[in-house]
BALOBA-1460 file (C-alpha; in Angstrom, 3 decimals):
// residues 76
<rec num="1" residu="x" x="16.640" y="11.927" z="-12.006"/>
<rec num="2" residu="x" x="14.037" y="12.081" z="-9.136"/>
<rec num="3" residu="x" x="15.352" y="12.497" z="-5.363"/>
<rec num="4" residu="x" x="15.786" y="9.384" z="-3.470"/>
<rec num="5" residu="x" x="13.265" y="8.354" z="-0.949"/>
<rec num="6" residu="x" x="15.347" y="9.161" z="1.803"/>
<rec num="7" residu="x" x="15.407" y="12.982" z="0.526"/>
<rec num="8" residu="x" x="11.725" y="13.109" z="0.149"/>
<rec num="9" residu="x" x="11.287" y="12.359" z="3.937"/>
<rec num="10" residu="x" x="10.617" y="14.906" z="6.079"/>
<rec num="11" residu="x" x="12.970" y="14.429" z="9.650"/>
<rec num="12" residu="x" x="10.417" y="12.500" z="11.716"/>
<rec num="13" residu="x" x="9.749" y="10.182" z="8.791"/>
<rec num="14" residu="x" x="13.856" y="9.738" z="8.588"/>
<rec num="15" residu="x" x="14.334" y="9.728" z="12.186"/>
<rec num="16" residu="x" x="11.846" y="6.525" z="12.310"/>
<rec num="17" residu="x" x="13.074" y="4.857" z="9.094"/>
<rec num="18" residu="x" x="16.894" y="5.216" z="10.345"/>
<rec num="19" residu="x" x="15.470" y="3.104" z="13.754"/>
<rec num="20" residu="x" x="13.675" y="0.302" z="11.841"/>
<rec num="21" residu="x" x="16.806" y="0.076" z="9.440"/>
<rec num="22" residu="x" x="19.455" y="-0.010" z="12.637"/>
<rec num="23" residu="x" x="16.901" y="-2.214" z="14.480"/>
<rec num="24" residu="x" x="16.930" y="-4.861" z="11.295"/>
<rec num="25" residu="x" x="20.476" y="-4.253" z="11.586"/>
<rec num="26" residu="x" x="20.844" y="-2.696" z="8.368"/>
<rec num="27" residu="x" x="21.594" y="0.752" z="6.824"/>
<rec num="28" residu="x" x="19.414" y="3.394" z="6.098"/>
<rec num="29" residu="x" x="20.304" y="3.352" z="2.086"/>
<rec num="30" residu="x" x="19.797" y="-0.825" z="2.049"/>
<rec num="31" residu="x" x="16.519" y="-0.226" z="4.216"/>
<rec num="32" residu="x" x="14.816" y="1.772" z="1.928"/>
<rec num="33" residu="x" x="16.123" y="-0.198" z="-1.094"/>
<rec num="34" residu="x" x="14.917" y="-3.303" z="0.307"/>
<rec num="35" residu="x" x="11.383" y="-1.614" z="1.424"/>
<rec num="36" residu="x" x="11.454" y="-0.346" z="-2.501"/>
<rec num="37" residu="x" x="11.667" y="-3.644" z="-3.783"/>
<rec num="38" residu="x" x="8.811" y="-5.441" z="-1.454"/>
<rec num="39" residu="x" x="6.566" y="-2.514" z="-3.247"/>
<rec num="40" residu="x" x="7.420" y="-3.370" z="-6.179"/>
<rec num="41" residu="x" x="6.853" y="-6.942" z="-5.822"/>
<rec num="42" residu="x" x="3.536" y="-6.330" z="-4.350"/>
<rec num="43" residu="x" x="2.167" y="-4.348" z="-6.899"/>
<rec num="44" residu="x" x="3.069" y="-7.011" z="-9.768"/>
<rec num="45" residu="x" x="1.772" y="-9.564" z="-7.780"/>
<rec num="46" residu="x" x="-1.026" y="-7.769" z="-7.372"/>
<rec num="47" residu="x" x="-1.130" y="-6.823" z="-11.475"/>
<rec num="48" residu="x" x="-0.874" y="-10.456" z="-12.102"/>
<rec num="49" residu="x" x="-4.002" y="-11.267" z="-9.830"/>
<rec num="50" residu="x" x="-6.113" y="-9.063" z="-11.450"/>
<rec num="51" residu="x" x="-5.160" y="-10.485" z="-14.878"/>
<rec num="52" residu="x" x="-6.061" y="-14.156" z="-13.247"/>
<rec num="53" residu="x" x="-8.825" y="-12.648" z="-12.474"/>
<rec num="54" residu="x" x="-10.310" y="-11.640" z="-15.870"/>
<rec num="55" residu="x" x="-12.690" y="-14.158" z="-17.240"/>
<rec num="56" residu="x" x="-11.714" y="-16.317" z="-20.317"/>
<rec num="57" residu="x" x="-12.892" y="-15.833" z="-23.550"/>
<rec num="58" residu="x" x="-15.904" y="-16.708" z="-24.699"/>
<rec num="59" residu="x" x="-16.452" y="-19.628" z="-22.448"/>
<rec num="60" residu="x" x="-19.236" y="-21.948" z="-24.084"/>
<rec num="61" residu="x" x="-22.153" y="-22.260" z="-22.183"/>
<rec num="62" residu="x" x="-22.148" y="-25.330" z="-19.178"/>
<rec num="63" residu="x" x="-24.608" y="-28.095" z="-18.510"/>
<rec num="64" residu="x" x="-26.673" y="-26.183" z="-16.824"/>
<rec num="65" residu="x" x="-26.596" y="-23.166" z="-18.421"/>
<rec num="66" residu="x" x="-27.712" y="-24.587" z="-21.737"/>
<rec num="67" residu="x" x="-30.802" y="-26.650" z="-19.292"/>
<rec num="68" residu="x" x="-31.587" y="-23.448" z="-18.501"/>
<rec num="69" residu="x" x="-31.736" y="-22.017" z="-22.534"/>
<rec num="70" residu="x" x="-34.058" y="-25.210" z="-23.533"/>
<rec num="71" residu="x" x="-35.967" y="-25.012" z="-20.199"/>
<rec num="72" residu="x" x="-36.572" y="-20.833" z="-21.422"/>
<rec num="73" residu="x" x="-37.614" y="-21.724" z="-25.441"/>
<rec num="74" residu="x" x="-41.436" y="-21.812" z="-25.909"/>
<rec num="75" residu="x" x="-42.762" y="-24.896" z="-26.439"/>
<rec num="76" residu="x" x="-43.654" y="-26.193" z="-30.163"/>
């Protein structure tokens, strides 16, 4: 199992989490949990905008799209 957040800090890193987590009012542990979590939720709602973001497929072509296909045919 890979070392918690807290252990990967180095002691300026900790010193400045512990003072944003007693600041919120909050422990250190819970701090980082909570910090965790808002990353997590960020990078799915970010995941799930780029899938939005894909076009559909296939679309058929739109009015003027298919204007623009008749206006481009050589004339008969």
């Amino acid at each position: 199992m890979a070392d918690t957040p807290a252990r990967q800090m180095t002691p300026a890193q900790r010193a400045y989490e512990e003072k944003r987590a007693r600041k919120a009012g909050m422990s250190l542990d819970r701090w980082l949990a909570l910090k965790e979590k808002e990353r997590s939720a960020e990078a799915a709602a970010a995941k799930k905008a780029a899938e939005a973001a894909k076009p559909a497929a296939a679309k058929a072509p739109g009015f003027f799209q298919r204007l623009l296909q008749k206006a481009e045919k050589p004339l008969k």
